[in-house]
N, C-alpha and C positions, 0 to 999 in steps of 0.2 A: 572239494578242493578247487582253487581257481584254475581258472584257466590260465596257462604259460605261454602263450603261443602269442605273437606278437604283434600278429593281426588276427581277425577273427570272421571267417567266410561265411554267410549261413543266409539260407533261402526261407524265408517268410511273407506267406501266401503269393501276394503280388510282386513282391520286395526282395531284393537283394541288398543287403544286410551287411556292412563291413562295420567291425568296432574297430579302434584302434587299442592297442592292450601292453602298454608298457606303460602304465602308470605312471611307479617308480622314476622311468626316465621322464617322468613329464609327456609320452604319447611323444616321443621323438621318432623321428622317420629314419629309418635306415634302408639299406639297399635291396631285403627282401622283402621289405613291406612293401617297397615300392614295385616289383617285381609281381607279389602278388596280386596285389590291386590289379592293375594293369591287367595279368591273366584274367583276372574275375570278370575285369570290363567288358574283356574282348569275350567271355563264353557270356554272360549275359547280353549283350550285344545283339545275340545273335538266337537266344531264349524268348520266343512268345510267350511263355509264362511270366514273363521277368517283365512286368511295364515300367518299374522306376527302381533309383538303387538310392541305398540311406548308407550315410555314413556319419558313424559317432564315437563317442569314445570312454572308456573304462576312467574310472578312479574319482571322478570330480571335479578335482584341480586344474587339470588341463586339456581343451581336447587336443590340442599340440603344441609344444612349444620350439620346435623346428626339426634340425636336422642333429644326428648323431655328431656334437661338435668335437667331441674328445678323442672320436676314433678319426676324425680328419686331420687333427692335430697329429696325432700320433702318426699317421700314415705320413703327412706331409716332413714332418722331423726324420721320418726313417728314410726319408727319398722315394715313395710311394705315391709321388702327388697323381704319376696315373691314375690308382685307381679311385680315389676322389672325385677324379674327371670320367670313371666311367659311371662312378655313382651320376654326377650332375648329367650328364647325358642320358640315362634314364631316365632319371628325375623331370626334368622339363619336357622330353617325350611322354612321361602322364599328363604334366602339365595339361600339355596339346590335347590329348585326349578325351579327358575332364572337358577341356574348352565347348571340346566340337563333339562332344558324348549327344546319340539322339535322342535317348530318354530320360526326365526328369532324373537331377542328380541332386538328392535332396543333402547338404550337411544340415545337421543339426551341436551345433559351438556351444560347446558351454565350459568357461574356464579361458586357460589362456589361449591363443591362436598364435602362433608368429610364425618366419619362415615357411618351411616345410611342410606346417600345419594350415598357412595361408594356401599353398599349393595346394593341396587337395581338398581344399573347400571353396577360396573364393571365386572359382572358374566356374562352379556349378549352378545349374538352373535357377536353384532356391538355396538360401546361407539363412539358417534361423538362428535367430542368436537369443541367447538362455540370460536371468539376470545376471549369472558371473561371467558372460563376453567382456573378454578382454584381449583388444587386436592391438597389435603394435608391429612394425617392420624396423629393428635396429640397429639393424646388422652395421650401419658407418660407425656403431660404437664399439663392433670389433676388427676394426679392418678391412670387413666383407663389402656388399654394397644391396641392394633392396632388389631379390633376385622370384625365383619361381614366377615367373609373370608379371611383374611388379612394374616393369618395364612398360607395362600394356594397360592395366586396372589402374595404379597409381594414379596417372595423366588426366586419364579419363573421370575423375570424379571430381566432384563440382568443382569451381572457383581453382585456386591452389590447394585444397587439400592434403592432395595428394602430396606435392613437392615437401609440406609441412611435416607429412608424417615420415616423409623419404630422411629427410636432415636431420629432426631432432629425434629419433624411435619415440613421439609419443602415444601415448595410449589411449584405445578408443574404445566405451563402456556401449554398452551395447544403445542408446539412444542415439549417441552421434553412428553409430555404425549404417543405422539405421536411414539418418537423417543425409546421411553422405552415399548409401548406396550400396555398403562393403555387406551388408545384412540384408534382405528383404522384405523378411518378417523376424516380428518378434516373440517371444513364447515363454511364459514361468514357466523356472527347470521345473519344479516339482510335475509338471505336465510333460516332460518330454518323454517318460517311458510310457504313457496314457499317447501321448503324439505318434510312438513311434509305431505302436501297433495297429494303430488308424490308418497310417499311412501304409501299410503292410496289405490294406484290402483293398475293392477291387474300387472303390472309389475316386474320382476324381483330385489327383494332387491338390491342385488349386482350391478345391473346396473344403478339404480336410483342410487345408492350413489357414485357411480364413475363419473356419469355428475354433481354432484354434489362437488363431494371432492375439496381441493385444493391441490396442491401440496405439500410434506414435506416439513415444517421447512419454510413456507410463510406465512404470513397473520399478518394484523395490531394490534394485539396481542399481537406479539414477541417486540417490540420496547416500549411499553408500562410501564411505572415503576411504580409500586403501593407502598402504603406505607407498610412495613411489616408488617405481625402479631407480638405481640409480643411475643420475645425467638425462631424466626422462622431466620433459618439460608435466605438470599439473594442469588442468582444467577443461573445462570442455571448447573441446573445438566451434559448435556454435554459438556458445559464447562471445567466443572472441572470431568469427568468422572474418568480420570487416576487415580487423587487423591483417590476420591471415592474408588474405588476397590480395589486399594492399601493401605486403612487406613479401610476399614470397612469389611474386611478379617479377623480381629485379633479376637481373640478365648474370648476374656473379652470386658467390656465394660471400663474395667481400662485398657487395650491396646490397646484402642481403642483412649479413650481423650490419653494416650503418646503419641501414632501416630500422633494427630494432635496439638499436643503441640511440639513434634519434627518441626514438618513442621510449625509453628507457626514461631519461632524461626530460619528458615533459610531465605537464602533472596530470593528462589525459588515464583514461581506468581502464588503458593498457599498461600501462608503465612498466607495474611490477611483473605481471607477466612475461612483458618482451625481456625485462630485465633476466627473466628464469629462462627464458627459450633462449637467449644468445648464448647463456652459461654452458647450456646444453649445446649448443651444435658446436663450440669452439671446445666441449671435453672431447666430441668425434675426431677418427682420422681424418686426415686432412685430404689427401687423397679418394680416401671414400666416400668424403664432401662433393667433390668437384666431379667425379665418374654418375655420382646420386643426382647431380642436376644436371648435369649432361643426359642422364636415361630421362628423367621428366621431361626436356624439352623435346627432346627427340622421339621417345617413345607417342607420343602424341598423336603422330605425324606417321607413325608405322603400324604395319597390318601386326596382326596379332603374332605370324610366323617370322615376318623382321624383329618385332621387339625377343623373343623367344634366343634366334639365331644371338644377336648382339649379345645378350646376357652369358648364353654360352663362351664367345670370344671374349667377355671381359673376365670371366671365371677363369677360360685356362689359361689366363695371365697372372692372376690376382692369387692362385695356387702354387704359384715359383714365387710371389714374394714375399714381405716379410711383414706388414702390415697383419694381415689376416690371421699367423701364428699368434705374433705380438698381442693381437685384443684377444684371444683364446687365451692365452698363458695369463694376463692380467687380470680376466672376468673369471673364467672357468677352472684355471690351473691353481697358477698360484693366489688368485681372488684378493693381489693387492691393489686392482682399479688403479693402476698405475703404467697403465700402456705409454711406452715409449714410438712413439709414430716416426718412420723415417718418409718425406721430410714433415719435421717438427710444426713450421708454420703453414697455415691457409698458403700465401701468399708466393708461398715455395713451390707451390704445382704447379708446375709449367701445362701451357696449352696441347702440345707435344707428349706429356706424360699419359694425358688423359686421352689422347687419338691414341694412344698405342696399344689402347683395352679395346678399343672397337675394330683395328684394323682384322681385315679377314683372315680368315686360318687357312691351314692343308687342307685339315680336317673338319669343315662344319659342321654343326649339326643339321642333321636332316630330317624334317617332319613330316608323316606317311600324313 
């Protein structure tokens, strides 16, 4: 019989051993996986048997594909938005922890990653990504905005990147993940349960993962064409790098679609591309446009516990409104990809609306 249990504890030899085990839900994070994690962290922690911890995930498909969005919705329509907010406040204190964890914190991804699931993998020591790695942060396409840390890692990866993957939720195959930072190493799945036992002994992390890696920018992954998500810009990011850095540099998010409405418009072999990526950030809320490059510029420029803190204050704002229901009820609910955004246009976000997600709380969060 399988296992039910929705995370999965277990000690092997050197290793401590977390799956993640809600298939089904796509390996979505809810409030006692996070809960548990976290336990586990803190008694291996403090285990001289335990030199590193792995964490992976049941079913194939996904090793996460976020957070439990359907029980927030519901909480939030019932007037429960507390306890949402006391999920995210748990939530980003693993965050923290995962960050500043002392011993090797190995994920091994394979399948989708987003949100939730960027949480408890992209903070850790080593992030191996399998040929089905598929990262994406999209959250501007329901109202949300690019959270679990996102504030901190986004910034910091090469060039614009970052800001690129913040605007449009595109998606990143595990070469670019690779070639940008978000991954490490890379590893054919059919090797990661061969991987994962290696790593289990008393062996050097680092060297287990180098008879193991594959070369950059190799593996039968990269040829692979899936159907997109939809409003998810297509192609690979170094590909089109130049582009990127040079259109996602601009100080607005209305100089940002010209940029690529200029280059839309010429006969250069970005054209159609820009033409697909502006589609895509003008389907996003418009709000969670202007909040998403406000965290890039600024997270840049902040310690790892600042960008953390702000995310928090922009959540337990972003949880009273209506935005965030609105891309739930569209994508997830009623799945007729017809979010009604209040306000409607880019152009309608005031400077004003967007200080009001960062100003400080009562209540901060606070990281031990």
């Amino acid at each position: 019989m399988p296992d039910e249990r929705d995370i999965i504890l277990d000690r092997r030899g050197a290793a401590g051993v977390v799956t993640l085990n809600r298939p089904t839900a796509l390996n979505a994070v809810n409030g006692g996986m996070v809960r548990m994690l976290r336990d586990a962290l803190e008694r291996w922690r403090h285990d001289d048997a335990v030199t590193r911890v792995i964490i992976t995930a049941a079913g194939g498909r996904a090793f996460s594909a976020g957070g439990d969005l359907r029980a927030i919705y519901e909480a939030g329509r019932a007037g429960r938005q507390h306890e949402s907010l006391a999920f995210w406040r748990e939530e980003y204190a693993l965050n923290a922890v995962i960050r500043h964890y002392p011993k090797p914190y190995l994920a091994l991804i394979d399948g989708i990653v987003m949100g939730g699931g960027v949480g408890v993998s992209v903070h850790g020591s080593h992030r191996v990504a399998g040929d089905r790695f598929d990262f994406a942060m999209p959250e501007v396409g329901i109202g949300f905005f690019p959270d679990v840390g996102a504030t901190w890692f986004l910034p910091r990866l090469p060039g614009e990147i970052g800001t690129y993957c913040a605007l449009t939720g595109a998606r990143l195959k595990a070469a670019d993940a690779v070639a940008a930072g978000i991954a490490t190493h890379r590893v054919p799945s059919a090797h990661f349960a061969e991987l994962t036992e290696a790593l289990c002994s008393r062996d050097g992390v680092d060297a287990v993962l180098a008879a193991f890696a594959s070369p950059a920018g190799s593996g039968p992954g990269d040829s692979e064409k899936e159907a997109p998500s939809p409003n998810s810009p297509e192609g690979s990011v170094t590909e089109h790098r130049g582009a990127i850095d040079r259109i996602f540099s601009a100080g607005s998010v209305e100089e940002i679609l010209a940029r690529l409405d200029a280059e839309a418009a010429g006969a250069g072999g970005d054209a159609s591309w820009s033409a697909e990526v502006a589609a895509a950030i003008r389907a996003k809320a418009p709000l969670s446009l202007k909040i998403a490059l406000a965290q890039m510029r600024r997270g840049r420029h902040w310690s790892f516990a600042q960008c953390m803190q702000a995310e928090f204050r922009i959540v337990s704002r972003v949880v009273y409104g209506h935005d965030f229901y609105e891309g739930i009820r569209a994508v997830i609910v009623d799945k007729d990809n017809r979010p009604r955004w209040r306000p409607e246009r880019i152009a309608a976000v005031t400077e004003d609306a967007v200080e009001r997600h960062f100003a400080p709380l009562e209540s901060e969060l606070m990281l031990s």
